[in-house]
NUDOLUM-473526 format. One record per residue (C-alpha): residue number from 1; residue in one letter; x, y negated, z negated. Coordinates in nm, 3 decimals. Each point is the difference from the previous one (the first is absolute). Layout:
@nuse NUM; tido A; x X; y Y; z Z .
...
END
This chain:
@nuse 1; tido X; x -2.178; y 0.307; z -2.088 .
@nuse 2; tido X; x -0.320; y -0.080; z 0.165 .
@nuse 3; tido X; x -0.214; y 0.287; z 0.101 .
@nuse 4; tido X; x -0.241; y -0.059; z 0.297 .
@nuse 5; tido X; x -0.188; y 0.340; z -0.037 .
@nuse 6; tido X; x 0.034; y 0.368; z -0.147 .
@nuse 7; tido X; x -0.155; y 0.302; z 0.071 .
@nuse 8; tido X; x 0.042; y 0.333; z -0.164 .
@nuse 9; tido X; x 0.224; y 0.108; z 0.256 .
@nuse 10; tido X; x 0.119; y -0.321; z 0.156 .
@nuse 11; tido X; x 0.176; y -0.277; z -0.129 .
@nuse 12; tido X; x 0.012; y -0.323; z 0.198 .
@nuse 13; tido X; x 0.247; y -0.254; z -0.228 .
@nuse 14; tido X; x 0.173; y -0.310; z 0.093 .
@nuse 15; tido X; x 0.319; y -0.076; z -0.133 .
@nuse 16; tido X; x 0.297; y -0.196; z 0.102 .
@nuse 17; tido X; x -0.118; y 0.009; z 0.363 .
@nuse 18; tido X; x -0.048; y 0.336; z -0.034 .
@nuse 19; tido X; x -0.299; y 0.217; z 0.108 .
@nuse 20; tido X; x -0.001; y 0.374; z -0.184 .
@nuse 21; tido X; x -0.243; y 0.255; z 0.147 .
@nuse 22; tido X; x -0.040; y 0.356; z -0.104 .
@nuse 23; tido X; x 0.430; y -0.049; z -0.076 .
@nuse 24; tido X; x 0.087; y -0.128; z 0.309 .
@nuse 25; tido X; x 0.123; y -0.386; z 0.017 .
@nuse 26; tido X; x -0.052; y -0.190; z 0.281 .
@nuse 27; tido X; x 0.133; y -0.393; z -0.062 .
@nuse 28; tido X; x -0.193; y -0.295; z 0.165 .
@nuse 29; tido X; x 0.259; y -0.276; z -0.046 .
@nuse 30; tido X; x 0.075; y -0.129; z 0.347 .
@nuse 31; tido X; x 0.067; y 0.329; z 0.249 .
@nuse 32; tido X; x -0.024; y -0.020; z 0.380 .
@nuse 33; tido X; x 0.369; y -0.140; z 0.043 .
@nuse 34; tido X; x 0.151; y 0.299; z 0.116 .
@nuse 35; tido X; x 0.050; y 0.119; z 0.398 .
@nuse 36; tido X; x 0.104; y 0.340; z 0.078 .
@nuse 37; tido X; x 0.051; y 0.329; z -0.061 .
@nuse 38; tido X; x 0.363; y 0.110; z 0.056 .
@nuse 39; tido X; x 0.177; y -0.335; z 0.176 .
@nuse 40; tido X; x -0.194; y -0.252; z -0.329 .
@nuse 41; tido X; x -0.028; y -0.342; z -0.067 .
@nuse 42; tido X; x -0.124; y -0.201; z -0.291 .
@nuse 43; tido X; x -0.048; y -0.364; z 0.044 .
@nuse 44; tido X; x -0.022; y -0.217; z -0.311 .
@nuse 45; tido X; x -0.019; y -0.392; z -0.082 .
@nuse 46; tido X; x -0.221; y -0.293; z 0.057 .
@nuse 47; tido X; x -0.055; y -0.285; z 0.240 .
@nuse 48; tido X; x 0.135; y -0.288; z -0.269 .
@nuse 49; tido X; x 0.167; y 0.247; z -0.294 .
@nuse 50; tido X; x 0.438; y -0.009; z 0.014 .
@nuse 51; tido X; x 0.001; y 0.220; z 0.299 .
@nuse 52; tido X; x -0.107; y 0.316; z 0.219 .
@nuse 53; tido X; x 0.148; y 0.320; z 0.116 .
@nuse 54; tido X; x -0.082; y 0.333; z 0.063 .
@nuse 55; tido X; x 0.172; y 0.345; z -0.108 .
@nuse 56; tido X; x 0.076; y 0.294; z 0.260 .
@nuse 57; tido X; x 0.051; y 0.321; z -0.088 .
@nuse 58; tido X; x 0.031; y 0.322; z 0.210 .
@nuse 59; tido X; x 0.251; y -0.215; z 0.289 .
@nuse 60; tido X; x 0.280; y 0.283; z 0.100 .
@nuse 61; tido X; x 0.343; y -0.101; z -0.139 .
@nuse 62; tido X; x 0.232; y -0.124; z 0.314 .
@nuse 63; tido X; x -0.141; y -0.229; z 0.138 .
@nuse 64; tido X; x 0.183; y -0.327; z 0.075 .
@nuse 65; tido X; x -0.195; y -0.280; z -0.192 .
@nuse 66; tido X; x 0.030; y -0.388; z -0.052 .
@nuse 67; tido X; x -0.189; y -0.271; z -0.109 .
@nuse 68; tido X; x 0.068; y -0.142; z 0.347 .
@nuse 69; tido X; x -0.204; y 0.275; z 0.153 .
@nuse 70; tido X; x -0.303; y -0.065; z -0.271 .
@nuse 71; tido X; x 0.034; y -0.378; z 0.079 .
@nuse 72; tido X; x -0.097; y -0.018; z 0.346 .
@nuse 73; tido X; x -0.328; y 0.174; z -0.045 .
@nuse 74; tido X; x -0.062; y -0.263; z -0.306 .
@nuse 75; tido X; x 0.087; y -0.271; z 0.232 .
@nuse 76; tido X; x -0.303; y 0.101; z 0.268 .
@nuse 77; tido X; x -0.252; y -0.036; z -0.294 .
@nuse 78; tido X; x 0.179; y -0.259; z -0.197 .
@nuse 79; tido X; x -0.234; y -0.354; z -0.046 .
@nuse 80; tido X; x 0.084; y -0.368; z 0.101 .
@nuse 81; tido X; x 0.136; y 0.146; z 0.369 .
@nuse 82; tido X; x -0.235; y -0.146; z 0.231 .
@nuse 83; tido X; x -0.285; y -0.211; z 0.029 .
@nuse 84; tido X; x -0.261; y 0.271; z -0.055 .
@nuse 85; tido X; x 0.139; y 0.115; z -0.326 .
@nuse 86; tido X; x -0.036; y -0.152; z -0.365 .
@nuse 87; tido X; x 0.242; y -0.236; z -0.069 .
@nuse 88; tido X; x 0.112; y 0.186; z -0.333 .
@nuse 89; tido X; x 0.337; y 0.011; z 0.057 .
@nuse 90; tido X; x 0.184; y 0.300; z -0.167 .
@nuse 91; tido X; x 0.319; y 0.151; z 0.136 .
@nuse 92; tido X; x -0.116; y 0.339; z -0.040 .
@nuse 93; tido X; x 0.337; y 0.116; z -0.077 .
@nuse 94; tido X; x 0.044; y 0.362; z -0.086 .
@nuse 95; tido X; x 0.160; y 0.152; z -0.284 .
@nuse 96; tido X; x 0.126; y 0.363; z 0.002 .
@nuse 97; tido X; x 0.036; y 0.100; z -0.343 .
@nuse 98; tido X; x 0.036; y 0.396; z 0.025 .
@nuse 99; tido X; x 0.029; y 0.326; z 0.191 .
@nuse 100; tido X; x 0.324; y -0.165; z 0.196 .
@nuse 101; tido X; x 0.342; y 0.157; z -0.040 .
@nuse 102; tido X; x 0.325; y -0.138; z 0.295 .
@nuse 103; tido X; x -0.323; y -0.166; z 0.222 .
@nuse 104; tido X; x -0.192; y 0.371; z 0.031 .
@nuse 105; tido X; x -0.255; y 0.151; z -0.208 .
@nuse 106; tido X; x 0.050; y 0.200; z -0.273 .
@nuse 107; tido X; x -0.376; y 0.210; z -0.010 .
@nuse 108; tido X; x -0.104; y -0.163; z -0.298 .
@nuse 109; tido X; x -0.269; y -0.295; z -0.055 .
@nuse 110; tido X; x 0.076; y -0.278; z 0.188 .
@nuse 111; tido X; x -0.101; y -0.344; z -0.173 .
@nuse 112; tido X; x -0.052; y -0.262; z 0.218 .
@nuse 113; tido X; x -0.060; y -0.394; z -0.164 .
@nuse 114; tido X; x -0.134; y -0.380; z 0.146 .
@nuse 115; tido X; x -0.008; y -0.249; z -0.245 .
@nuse 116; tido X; x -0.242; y -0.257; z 0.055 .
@nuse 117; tido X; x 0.095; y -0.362; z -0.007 .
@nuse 118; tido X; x -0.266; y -0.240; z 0.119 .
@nuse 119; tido X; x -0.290; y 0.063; z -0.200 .
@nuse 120; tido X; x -0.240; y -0.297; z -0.053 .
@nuse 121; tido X; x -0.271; y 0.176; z -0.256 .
@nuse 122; tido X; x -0.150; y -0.335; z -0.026 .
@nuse 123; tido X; x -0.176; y 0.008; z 0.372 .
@nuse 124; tido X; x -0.191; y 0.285; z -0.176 .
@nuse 125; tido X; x -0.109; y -0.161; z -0.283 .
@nuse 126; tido X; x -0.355; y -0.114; z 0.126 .
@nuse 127; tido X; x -0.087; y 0.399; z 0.101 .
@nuse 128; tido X; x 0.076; y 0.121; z -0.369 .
@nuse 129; tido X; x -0.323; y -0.004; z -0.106 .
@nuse 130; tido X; x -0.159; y 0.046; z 0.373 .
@nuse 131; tido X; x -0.025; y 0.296; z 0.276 .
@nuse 132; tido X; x 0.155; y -0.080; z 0.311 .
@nuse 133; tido X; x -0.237; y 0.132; z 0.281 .
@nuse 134; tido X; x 0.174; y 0.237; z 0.199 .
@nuse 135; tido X; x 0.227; y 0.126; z -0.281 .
@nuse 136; tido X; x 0.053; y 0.263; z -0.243 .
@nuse 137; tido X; x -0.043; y -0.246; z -0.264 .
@nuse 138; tido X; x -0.362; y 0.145; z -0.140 .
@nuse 139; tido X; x 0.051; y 0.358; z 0.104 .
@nuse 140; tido X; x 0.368; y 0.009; z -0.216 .
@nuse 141; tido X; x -0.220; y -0.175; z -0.300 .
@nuse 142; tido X; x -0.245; y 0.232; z -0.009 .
@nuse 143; tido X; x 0.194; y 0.298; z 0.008 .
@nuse 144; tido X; x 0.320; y -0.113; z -0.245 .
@nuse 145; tido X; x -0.180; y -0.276; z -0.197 .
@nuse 146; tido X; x 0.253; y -0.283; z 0.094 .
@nuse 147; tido X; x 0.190; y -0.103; z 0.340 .
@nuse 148; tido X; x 0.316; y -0.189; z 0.074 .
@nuse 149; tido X; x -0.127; y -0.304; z 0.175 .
@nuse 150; tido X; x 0.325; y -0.124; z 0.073 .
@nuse 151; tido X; x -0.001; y 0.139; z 0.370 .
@nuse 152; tido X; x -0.181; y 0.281; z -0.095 .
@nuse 153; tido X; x 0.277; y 0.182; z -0.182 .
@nuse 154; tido X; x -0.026; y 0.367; z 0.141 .
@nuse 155; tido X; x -0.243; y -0.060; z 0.275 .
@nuse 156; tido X; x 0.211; y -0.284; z 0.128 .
@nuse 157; tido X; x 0.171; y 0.070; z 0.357 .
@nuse 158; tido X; x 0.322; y -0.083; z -0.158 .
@nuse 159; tido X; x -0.024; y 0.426; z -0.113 .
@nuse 160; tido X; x 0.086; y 0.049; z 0.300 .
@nuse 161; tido X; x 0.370; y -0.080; z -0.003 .
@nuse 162; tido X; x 0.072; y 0.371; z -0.197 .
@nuse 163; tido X; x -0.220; y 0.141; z 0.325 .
@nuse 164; tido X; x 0.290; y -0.137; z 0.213 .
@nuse 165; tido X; x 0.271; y 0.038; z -0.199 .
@nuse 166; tido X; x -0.072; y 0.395; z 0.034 .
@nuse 167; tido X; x -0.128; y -0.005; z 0.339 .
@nuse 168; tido X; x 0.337; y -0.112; z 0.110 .
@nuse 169; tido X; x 0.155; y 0.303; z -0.160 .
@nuse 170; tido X; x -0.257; y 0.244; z 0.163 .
@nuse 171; tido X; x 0.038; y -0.182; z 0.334 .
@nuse 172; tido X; x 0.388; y 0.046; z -0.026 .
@nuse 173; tido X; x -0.029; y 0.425; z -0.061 .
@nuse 174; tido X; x -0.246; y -0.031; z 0.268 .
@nuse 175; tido X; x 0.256; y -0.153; z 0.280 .
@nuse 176; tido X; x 0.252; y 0.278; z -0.120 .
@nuse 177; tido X; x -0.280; y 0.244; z 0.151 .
@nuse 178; tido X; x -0.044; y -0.217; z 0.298 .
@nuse 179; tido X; x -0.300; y -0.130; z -0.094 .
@nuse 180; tido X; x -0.146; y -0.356; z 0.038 .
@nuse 181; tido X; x -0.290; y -0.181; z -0.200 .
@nuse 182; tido X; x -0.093; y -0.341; z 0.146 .
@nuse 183; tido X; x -0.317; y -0.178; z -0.074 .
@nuse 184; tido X; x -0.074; y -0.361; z 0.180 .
@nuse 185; tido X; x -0.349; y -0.216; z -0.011 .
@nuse 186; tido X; x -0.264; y 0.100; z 0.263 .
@nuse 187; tido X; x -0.224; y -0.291; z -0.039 .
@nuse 188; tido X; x -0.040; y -0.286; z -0.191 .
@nuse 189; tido X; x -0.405; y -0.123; z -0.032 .
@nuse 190; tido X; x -0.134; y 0.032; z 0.332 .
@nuse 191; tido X; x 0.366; y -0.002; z 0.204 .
@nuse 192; tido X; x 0.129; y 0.304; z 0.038 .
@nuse 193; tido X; x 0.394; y 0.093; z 0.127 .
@nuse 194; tido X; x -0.012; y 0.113; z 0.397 .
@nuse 195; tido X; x 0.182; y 0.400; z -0.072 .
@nuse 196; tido X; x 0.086; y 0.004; z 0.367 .
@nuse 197; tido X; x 0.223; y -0.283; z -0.076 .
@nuse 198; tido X; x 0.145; y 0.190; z -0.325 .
@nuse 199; tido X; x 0.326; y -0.158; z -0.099 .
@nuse 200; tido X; x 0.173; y 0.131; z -0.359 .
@nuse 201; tido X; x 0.244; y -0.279; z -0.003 .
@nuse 202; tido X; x -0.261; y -0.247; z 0.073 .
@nuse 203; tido X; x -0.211; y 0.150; z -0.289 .
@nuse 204; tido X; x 0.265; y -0.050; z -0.218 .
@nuse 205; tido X; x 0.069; y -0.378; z 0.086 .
@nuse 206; tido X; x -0.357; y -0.138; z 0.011 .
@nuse 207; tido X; x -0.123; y -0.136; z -0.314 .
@nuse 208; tido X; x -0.301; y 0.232; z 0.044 .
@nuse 209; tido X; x 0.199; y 0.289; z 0.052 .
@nuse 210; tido X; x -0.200; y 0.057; z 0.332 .
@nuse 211; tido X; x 0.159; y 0.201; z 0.304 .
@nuse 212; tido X; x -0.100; y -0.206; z 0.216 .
@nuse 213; tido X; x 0.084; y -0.390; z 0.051 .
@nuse 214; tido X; x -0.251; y -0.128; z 0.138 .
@nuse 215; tido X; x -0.242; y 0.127; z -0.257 .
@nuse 216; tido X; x 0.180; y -0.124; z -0.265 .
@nuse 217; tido X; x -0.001; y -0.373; z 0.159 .
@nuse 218; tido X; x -0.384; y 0.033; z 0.000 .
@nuse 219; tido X; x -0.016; y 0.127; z -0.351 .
@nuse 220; tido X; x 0.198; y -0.239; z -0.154 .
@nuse 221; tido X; x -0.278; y -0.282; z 0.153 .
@nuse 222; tido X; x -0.300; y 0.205; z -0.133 .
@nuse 223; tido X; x 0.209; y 0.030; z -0.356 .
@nuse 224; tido X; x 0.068; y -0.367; z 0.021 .
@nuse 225; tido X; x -0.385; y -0.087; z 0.059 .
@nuse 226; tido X; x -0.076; y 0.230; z -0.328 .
@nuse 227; tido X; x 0.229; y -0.207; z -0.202 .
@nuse 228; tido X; x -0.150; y -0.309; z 0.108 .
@nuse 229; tido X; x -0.379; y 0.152; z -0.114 .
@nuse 230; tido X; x 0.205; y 0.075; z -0.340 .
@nuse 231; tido X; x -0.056; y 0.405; z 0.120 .
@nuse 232; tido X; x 0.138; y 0.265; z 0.058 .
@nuse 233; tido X; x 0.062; y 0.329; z 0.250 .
@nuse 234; tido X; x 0.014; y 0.376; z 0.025 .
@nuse 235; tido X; x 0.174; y 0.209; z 0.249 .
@nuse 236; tido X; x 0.095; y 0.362; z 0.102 .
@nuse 237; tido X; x 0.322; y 0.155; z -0.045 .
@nuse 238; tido X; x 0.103; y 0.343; z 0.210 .
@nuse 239; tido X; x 0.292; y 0.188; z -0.098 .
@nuse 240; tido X; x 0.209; y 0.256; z 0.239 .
@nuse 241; tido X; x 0.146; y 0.300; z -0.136 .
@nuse 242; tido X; x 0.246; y 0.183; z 0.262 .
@nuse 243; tido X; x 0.243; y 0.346; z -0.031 .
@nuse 244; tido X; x -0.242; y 0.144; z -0.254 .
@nuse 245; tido X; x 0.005; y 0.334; z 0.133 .
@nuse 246; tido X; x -0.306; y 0.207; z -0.063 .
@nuse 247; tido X; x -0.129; y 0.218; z -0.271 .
@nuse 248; tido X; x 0.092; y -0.257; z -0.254 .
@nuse 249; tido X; x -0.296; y -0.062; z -0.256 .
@nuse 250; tido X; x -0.257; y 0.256; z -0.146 .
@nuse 251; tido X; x -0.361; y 0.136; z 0.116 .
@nuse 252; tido X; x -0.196; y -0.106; z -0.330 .
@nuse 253; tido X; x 0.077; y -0.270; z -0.276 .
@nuse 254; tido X; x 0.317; y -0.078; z 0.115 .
@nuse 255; tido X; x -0.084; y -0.104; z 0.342 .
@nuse 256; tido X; x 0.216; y -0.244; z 0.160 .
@nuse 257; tido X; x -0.239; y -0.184; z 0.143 .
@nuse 258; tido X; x -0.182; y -0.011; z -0.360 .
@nuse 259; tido X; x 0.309; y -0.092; z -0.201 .
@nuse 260; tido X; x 0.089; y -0.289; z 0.297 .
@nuse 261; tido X; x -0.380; y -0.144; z -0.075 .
@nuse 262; tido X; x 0.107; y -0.025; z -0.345 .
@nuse 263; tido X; x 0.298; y -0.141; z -0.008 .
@nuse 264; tido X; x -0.100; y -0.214; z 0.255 .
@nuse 265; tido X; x -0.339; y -0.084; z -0.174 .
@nuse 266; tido X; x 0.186; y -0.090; z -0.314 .
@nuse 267; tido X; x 0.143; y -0.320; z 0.161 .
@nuse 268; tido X; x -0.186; y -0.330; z -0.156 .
@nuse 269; tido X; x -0.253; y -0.108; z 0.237 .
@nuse 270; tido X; x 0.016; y 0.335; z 0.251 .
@nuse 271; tido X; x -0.368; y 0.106; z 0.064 .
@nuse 272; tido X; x -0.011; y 0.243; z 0.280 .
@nuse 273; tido X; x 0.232; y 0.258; z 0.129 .
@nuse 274; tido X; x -0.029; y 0.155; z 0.287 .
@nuse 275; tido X; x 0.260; y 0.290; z 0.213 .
@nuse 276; tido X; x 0.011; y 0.009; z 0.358 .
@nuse 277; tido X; x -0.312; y -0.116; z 0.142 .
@nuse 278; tido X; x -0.166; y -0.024; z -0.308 .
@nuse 279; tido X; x -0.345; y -0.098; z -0.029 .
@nuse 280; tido X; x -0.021; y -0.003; z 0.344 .
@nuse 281; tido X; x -0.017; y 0.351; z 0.058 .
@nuse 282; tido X; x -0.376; y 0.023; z -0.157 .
@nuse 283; tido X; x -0.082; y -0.149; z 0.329 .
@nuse 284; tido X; x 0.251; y 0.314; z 0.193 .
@nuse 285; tido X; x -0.184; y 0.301; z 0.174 .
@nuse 286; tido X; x 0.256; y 0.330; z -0.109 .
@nuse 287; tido X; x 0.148; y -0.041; z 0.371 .
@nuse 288; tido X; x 0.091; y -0.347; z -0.039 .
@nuse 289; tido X; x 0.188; y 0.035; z -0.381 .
@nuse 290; tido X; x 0.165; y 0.310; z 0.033 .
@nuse 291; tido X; x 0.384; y -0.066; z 0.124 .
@nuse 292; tido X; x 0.092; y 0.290; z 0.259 .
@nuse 293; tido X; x 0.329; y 0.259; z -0.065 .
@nuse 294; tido X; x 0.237; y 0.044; z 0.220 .
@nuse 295; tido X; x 0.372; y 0.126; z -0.012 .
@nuse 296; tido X; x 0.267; y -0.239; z 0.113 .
@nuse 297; tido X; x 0.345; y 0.081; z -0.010 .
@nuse 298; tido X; x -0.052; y 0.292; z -0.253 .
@nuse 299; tido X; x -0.196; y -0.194; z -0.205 .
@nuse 300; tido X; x -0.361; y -0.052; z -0.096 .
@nuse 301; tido X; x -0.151; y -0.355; z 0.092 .
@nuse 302; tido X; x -0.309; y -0.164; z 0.032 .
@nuse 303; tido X; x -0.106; y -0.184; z 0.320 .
@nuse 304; tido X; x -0.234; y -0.248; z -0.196 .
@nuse 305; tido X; x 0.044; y -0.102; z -0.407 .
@nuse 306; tido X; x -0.360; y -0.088; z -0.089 .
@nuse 307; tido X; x 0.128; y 0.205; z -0.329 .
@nuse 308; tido X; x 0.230; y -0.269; z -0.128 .
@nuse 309; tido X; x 0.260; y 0.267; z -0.018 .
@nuse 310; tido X; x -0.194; y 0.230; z -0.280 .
@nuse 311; tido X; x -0.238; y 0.291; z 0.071 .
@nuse 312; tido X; x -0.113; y 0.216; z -0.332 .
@nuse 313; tido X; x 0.186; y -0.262; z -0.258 .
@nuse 314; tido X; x 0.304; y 0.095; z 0.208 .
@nuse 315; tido X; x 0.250; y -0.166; z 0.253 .
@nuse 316; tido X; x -0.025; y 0.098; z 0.325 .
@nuse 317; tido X; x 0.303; y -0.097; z 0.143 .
@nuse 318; tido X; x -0.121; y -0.291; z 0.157 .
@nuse 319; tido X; x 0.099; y -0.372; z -0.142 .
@nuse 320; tido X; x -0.280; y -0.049; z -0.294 .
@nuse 321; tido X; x -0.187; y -0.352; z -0.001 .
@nuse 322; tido X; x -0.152; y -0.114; z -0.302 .
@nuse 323; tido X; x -0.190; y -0.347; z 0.008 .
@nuse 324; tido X; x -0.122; y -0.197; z -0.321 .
@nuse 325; tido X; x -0.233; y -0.314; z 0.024 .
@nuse 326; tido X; x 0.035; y -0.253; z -0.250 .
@nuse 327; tido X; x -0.254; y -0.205; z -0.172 .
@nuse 328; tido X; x 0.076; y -0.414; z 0.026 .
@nuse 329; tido X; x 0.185; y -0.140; z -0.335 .
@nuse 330; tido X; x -0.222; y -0.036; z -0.231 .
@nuse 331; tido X; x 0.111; y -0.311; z -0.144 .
@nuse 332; tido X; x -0.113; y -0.283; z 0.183 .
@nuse 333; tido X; x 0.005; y -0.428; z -0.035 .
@nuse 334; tido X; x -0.341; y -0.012; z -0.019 .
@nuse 335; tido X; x -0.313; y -0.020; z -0.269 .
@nuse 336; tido X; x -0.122; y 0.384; z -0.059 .
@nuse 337; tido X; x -0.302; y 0.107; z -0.212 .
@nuse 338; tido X; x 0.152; y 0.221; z -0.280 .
@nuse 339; tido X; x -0.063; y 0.105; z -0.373 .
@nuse 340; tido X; x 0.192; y -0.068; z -0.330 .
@nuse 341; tido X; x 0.054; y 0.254; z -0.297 .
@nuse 342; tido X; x -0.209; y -0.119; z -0.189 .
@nuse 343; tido X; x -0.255; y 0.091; z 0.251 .
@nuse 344; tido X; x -0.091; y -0.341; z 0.164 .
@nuse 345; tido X; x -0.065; y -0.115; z 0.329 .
@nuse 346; tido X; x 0.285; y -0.229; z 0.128 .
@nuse 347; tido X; x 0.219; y -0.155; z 0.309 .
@nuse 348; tido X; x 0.298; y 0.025; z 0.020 .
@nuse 349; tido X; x 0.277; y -0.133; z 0.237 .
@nuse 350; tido X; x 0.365; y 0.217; z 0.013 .
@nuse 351; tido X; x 0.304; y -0.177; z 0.009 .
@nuse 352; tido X; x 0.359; y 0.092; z 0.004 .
@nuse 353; tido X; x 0.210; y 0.160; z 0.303 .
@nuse 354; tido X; x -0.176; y 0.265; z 0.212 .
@nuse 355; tido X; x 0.034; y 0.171; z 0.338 .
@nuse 356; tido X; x -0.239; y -0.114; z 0.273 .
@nuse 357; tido X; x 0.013; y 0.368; z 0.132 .
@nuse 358; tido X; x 0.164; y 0.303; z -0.201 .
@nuse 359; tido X; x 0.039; y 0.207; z 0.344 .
@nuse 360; tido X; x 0.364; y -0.136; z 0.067 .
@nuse 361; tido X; x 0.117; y 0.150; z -0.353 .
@nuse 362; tido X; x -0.154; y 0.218; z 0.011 .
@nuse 363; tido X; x 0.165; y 0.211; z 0.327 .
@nuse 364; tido X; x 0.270; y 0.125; z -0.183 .
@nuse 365; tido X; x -0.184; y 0.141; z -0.293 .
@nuse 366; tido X; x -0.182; y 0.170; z 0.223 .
@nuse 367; tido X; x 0.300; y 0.159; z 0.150 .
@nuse 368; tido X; x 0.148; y 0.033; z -0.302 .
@nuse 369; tido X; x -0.278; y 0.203; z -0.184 .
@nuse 370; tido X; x -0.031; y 0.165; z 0.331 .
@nuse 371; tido X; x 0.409; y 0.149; z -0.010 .
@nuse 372; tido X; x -0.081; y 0.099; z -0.393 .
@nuse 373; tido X; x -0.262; y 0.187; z 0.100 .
@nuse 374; tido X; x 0.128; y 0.218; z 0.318 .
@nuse 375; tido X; x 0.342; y 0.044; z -0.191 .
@nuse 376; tido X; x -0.198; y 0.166; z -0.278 .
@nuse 377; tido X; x -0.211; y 0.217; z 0.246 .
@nuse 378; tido X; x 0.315; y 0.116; z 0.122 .
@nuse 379; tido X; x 0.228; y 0.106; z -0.315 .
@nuse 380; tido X; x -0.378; y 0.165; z -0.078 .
@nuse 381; tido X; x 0.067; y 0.205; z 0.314 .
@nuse 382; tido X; x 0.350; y 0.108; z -0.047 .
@nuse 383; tido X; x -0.176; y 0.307; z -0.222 .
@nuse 384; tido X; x -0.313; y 0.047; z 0.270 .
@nuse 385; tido X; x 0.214; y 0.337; z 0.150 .
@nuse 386; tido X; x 0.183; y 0.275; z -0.187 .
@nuse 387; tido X; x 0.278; y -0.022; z 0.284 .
@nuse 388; tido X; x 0.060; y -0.355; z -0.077 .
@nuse 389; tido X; x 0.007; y 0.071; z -0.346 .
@nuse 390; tido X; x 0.261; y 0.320; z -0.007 .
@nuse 391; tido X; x 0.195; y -0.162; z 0.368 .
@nuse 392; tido X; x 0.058; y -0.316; z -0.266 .
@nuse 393; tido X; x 0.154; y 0.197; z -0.268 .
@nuse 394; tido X; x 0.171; y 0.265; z 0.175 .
END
């Protein structure tokens, strides 16, 4: 055991991973993979280790569940579909190894699996020793004391298969409440999709997942120019949340609009978030933000949603818009200035099989993070009134 300090009240010691203070042990192994607070999910694997996956816990036993409903959300961010995608080419196919009893859900942990099957560790060999620019290669270095450069093990995008895996669960409860997440691309580099010509089946049959056709024609030429300058793109995504009814989140730390920006945030690559209008509304007079009340048809609506759907960390009724901008893939076919670790000035060039623009993907984890997030708001708000509570179990 290797103490780090002592006091004559406090003890700070380091042992196994774990940090002891004043009797209380806090461990600083690798944390930060869990989601939720009553509807839970813990991702786990790497980018080139045997496989990924993702436990769920807190999903209500009953509901109808199979690994055909998982797949189809794999399939949207699956690699090697289109053009503008890394040619890895991995099946994605999902294992469902628990929680399952005659195709419903028992209540228990549900263990979801996807082995991977075309890793090629050797297009990483030249960044073992180097920082990629753009990555988490340094930052995971300096805070663990080694990295998997093999795709960047836990930082790779590939985490993001357990994010989907349980996002298609949530999204299924979800649409037994009459609720609908759906999350398309709102620009790609400078082209953004035309809204007035929104089209959902059109955003899911463009390879840019873009509502709009005509959009999507001219982003594919400005992705295609990229390529040629060995470069590479970012891009907006927007995601639509309808049938939320209203009240569902919390006033404080448990905002919905909070918990959205970090689940959202969390996404490789995200770097903004922004609800409704966003950072637009710095620019708003009081008159011009506010979204008028009125009554229609016994119920409360809004006349204008510059609120995104939330008001107080709370839904309002109205359909909530979130909207994430992406950073352009870091790894691109061209000479970057970088360091070593052994503290060196260097060049280096990336090979291996990467995505000219991570947008595309990335749509679906954004809905899918975005349907984990509201279904947890909303088993949170089953308790929010006594009447609920006693009406439940009377």
């Amino acid at each position: 055991m290797s103490c780090i300090a002592a006091r004559k009240h406090d003890s700070l010691c380091v042992f196994a991973n774990v940090w002891v203070l004043n009797g209380w042990k806090r461990r600083t192994a690798m944390a930060g993979s869990t989601l939720g607070n009553i509807f839970k999910i813990t991702t786990w694997g790497e980018s080139h280790g045997k496989a990924l996956g993702v436990v769920v816990d807190g999903c209500p036993a009953g509901l109808p569940l199979s690994e055909e409903d998982i797949q189809k959300y794999l399939d949207r961010r699956k690699p090697g579909t289109s053009a503008i995608t890394t040619q890895r080419k991995e099946a994605d196919q999902v294992e469902l190894l628990s929680g399952i009893f005659e195709g419903k859900t028992t209540g228990t942990p549900i263990s979801l699996m996807v082995r991977n099957t075309s890793q090629i560790s050797a297009d990483y060999t030249e960044i073992a020793e180097n920082y990629r620019p753009g990555h988490a290669d340094y930052c995971f270095d300096a805070k663990y004391g080694f990295r998997d450069y093999r795709g960047g093990g836990r930082s790779s995008g590939r985490e993001t298969i357990g994010r989907v895996a349980a996002g298609a669960i949530a999204a299924k409860i979800l649409a037994q409440m009459g609720i609908t997440v759906f999350a398309y691309t709102r620009s790609i580099g400078p082209v953004d999709a035309d809204l007035t010509k929104f089209n959902r089946t059109t955003a899911r049959s463009t390879i840019t997942a873009m509502p709009d056709a005509e959009a999507d024609e001219k982003a594919c030429a400005y992705l295609q120019q990229a390529r040629e300058a060995c470069d590479s793109v970012g891009g907006c995504m927007e995601c639509l949340v309808e049938g939320l009814p209203a009240g569902i989140g919390d006033p404080v730390f448990e905002k919905l609009d909070a918990n959205l920006a970090k689940a959202i945030m969390s996404i490789g690559a995200v770097k903004a978030v922004e609800i409704g209008d966003g950072a637009e509304v710095s620019r708003h007079t009081g008159s011009e933000n506010n979204d008028p009340f009125r009554m229609e048809n016994g119920k409360v609506t809004k006349i204008s949603n510059h609120s995104g759907g939330i008001l107080g960390g709370m839904s309002d009724g109205s359909p909530i818009i979130v909207r994430a901008y992406v950073k352009p893939t870091p790894s691109i076919f061209r000479p970057q200035q970088t360091v070593n670790r052994s503290g060196e000035n260097t060049e280096l060039t990336i090979r291996g099989r990467h995505d000219p623009i991570i947008v595309p993907r990335a749509v679906v984890v954004m809905e899918c993070m975005t349907a984990i997030t509201v279904l947890d708001a909303m088993m949170m708000n089953m308790s929010a009134k006594l009447d609920s509570l006693v009406e439940f179990y009377r």
